[in-house]
Steps between C-alpha positions, in 0.01 A plus 500: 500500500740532212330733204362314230656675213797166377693831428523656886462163631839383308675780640378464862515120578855434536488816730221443758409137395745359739367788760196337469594145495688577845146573622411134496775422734693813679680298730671253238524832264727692775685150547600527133577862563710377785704280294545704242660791691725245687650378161540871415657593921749161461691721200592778784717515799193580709336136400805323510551647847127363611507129265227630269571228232452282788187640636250167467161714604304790679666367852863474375450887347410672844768319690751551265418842396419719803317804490698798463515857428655727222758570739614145499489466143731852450826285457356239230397854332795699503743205357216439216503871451862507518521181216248729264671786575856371413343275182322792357838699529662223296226524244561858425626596166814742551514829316704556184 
């Protein structure tokens, strides 16, 4: 499916070739997905909170991390905003 120009082709494969190698096998594709946003969730309060670095599948995911809503989420939001906010305050160069 990938044009035949090496050109284009160069250019596109890393970007949808692993799109389309996940066709082969979705399931074992989102599994990798999985994994790879639980390394990312076990840096934050919110994944420490639910073991993410200890999450060992698909099961261990939905029990430890129950569906929720934005609402739920607001706190986790507001302290990251607050970090930013405060950080990005620090980085400011001061007049004069």
């Amino acid at each position: 499916m990938l044009p035949e120009d090496e050109s284009i082709r160069a250019i596109l494969e890393p970007i949808i070739g692993p799109w389309y190698k996940s066709l082969e096998n979705p399931a074992q594709a989102q599994e990798m997905v999985l994994y790879d946003l639980l390394k990312k969730y076990g840096t934050t309060e919110y994944g420490e909170k639910h073991a993410a670095l200890q999450t060992a599948g698909i099961q261990d995911y939905q029990r430890n991390f129950e569906m929720i809503d934005y609402k739920t989420l607001q706190p986790f939001l507001a302290k990251f905003k607050q970090a930013t906010t405060k950080q990005s305050c620090l980085n400011q160069q001061l007049p004069g």
